[in-house]
N, C-alpha and C positions, 0 to 999 in steps of 0.2 A: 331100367324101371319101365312095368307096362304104363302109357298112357292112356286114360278113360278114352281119350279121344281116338285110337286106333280103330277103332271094328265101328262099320258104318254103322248109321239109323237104320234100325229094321222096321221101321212100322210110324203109318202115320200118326201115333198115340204121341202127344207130348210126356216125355219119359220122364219123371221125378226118383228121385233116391233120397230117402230118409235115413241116415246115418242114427245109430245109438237107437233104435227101435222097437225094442224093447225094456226102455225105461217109459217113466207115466207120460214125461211127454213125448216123445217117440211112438209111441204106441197109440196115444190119441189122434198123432198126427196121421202117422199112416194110415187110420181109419177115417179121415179127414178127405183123404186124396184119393183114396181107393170108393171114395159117395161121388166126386166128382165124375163129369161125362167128359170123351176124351185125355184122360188121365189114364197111364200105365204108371202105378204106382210100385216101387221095390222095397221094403227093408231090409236092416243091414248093422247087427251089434255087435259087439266083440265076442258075445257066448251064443247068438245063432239062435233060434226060437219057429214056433208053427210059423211056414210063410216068411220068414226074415234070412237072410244071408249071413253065414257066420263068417265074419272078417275084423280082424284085432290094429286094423293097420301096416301089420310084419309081412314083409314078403310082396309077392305079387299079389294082385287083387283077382277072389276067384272069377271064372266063366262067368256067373253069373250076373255081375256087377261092370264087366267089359263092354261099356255102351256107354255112345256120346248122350251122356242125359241133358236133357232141357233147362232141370231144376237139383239142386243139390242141396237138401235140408241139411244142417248140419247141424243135427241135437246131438248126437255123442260128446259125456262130456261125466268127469266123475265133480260132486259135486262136495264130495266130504269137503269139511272145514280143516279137519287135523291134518294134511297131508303134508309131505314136509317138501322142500322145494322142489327135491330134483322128482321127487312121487308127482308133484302138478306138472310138470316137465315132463314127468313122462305119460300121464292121464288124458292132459288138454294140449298143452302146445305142440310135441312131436306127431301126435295124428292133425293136426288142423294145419300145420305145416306140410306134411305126406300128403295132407288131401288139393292143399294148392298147389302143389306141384304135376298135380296129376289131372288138374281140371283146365281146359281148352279155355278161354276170354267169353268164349258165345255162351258157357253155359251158365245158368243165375247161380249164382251161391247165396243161399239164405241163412246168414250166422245168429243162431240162437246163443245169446248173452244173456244176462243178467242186470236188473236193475239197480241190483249193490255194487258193479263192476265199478265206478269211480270213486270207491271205497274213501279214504279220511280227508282227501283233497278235494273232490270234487271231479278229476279230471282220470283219464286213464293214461295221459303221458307219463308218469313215474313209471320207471322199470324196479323202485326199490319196495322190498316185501313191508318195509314198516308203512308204505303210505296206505296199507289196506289193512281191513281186520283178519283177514286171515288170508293163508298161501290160494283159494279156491278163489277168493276176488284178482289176486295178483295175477293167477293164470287167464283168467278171462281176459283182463284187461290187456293182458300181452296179446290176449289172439286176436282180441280187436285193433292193435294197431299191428298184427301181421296180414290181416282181412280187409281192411279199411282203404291199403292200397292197391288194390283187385280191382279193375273195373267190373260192371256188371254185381256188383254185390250188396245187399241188404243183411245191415247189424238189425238184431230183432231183440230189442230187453222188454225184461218183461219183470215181476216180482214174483214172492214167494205164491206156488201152484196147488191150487185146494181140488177136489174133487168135481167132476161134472154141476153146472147148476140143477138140471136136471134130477141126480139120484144119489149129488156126489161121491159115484164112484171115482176110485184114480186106483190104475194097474200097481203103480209100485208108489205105496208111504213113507215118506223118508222125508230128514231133514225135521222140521220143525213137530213133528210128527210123534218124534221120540219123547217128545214132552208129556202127551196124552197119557200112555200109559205110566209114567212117571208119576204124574197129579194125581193117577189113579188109585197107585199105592201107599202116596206119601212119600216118595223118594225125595221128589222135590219141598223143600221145605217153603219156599216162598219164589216169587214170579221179580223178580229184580229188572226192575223198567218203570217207565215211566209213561204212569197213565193214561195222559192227553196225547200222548206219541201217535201217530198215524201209524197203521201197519197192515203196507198196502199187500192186498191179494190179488189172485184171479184163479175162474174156475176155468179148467181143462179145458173143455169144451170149445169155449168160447177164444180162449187163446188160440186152440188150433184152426179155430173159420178165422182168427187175425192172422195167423203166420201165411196159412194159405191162401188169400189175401195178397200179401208181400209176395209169396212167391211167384205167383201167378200174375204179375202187373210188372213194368217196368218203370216206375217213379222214383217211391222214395230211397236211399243211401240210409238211412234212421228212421227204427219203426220202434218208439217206447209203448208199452199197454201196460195201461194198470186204472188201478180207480185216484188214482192221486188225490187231489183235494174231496174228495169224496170218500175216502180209506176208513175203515174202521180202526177206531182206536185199540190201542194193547188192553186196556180195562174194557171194551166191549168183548175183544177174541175172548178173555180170559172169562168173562163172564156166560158167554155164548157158548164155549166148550164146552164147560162143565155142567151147561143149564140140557148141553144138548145129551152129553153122556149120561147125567141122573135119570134124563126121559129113559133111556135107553138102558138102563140098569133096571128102573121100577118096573119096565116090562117084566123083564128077567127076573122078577124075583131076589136084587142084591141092595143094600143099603145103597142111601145116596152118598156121596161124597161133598166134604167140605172142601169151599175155593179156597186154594191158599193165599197167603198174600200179600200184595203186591206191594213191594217197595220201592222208595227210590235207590238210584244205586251210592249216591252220597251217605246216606241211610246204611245199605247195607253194609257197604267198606268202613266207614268209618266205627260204628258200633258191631254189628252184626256178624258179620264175617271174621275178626279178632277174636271174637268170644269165642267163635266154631270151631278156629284155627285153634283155639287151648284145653277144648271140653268135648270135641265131637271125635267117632271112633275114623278108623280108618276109610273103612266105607262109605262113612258119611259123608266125608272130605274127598274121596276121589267122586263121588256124587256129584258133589257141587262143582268138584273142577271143572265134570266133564260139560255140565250143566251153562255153564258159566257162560261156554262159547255162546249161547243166546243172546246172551245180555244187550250186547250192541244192537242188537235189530230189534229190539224193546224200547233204544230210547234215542230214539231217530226221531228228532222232533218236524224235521222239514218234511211235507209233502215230496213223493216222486214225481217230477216232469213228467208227464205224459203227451202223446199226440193224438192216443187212440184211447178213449176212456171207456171203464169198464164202469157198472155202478151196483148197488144193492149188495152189498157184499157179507152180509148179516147170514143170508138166508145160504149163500154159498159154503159158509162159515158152518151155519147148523145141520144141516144136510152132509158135507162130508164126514163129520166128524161122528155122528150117527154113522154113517156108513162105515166109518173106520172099526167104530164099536161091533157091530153087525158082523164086519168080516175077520175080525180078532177080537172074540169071546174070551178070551181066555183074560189078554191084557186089559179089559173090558169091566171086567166085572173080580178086578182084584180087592181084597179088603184095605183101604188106607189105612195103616200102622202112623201113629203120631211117632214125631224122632223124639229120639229121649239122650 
């Protein structure tokens, strides 16, 4: 196996490598490192892109990537929630294991985590899948305690990634995202969560001057961001969404939509979902299932720990989501059908 650390420093540039680079945060990052002075920045995903390095993990690593680098961002990472073990296994922990096998002590490894990684316990020492809500927190959490014994390394959590504060744009939509055009159509018949829950964000931007931050200093081993006690509520997102999409429909020329709404989920299982389960078609019902996976990050009543607090998160909120509209018209400006 090649080691990064084979082929001298060619250049007095402090040399960074952004792994997964072109996902939304990958891609913010390395636009993050590539503004800095002294910074030779590289990217580097498994499908290859303008200016990123195509490498999947397998094999040698190419030419291009053969260099003792300085900093080693480590955002590659698949973030589905449905994945089933050995698919997290083979997504997150065999590349983050392949990559510290291959990285020298001198050089920082900055591990981008998650702030649901201590999933139903609290902690990230279970190795067992039920302590989390799903296989994508159990894999993080594995690779934080395969990472955690590295010296030289910074775990970076962070929560769920909204678009630029700025213009909120973000490269790649995904994850909590799929809801938007759901609401849009009516697919979703109702928001199963609870209210007062905090649900913490941050905008792209702003996470990547944190990461790059961490990687550029040698302090902290634990770098959390988010707005923690400052988070917007799931009744504000879901109000703020839909307030932000109608803007952006009555441009366009398309009726506004109604919010649907929000339950508790004692509520829903107990009456709601029975009923569905005897009356609704098939569609309906794999709908909700897929939908379902939300549910837990809806009713997360405790703030997230943070060390680095992010704030205003309203405005971050209204802005990408507008943006989202703007760049997928289509899902945008669907007509909501009532379920029947």
């Amino acid at each position: 196996m090649t080691c990064l650390a084979d082929v001298q420093r060619p250049s007095r540039l402090r040399r960074v490598l952004v792994t997964g680079a072109t996902g939304g945060v990958g891609s913010e990052l390395l636009r993050a490192f590539e503004a800095c002075d002294g910074i030779a920045a590289t990217g580097m995903s498994r499908t290859g892109g303008k200016n990123v390095v195509q490498w999947d993990f397998l094999g040698d690593p190419p030419q291009d990537i053969r260099h003792r680098w300085d900093v080693v961002v480590h955002a590659a990472a698949s973030t589905r929630w449905t994945m089933s073990v050995e698919e997290a296994i083979d997504a997150n922990l065999r590349p983050t294991q392949r990559l510290l096998n291959m990285l020298p002590d001198e050089t920082r490894l900055v591990y981008l985590s998650t702030a649901h990684v201590t999933g139903r316990t609290g902690s990230v020492d279970s190795s067992a899948v039920e302590d989390y809500r799903n296989t994508y927190e159990w894999s993080k959490a594995a690779c934080e305690r395969l990472v955690r014994e590295r010296p030289n390394t910074v775990i970076v959590r962070f929560p769920i990634v909204f678009g630029r504060r700025s213009d909120g744009h973000l490269d790649r939509y995904s994850g909590m995202f799929k809801l938007i055009p759901a609401i849009s159509s009516g697919l979703v018949p109702a928001v199963v969560g609870v209210e007062t829950a905090p649900f913490d964000i941050v905008a792209v931007d702003e996470l990547a001057a944190k990461i790059v931050d961490a990687a550029l200093s040698d302090d902290a081993r634990m770098v959390r961001i988010g707005c923690g006690p400052a988070a917007a509520t799931v009744d504000d997102v879901v109000d703020i969404a839909v307030a932000a999409l109608n803007e952006w429909r009555g441009c366009h020329g398309h009726e506004p939509i109604q919010r649907p709404p929000l339950l508790p989920p004692d509520r829903w299982h107990r009456f709601f979902l029975p009923f569905a389960r005897q009356h609704f078609s098939p569609l309906q019902l794999k709908t909700i299932d897929v939908f379902s996976e939300f549910e837990p990050y809806f009713c997360m009543t405790d703030p997230f720990e943070v060390d680095q607090q992010v704030t205003e998160p309203h405005e971050v909120i209204r802005r990408t989501v507008g943006r989202w509209a703007e760049d997928h018209p289509r899902g945008a400006s669907r007509a909501q059908l009532p379920w029947r």
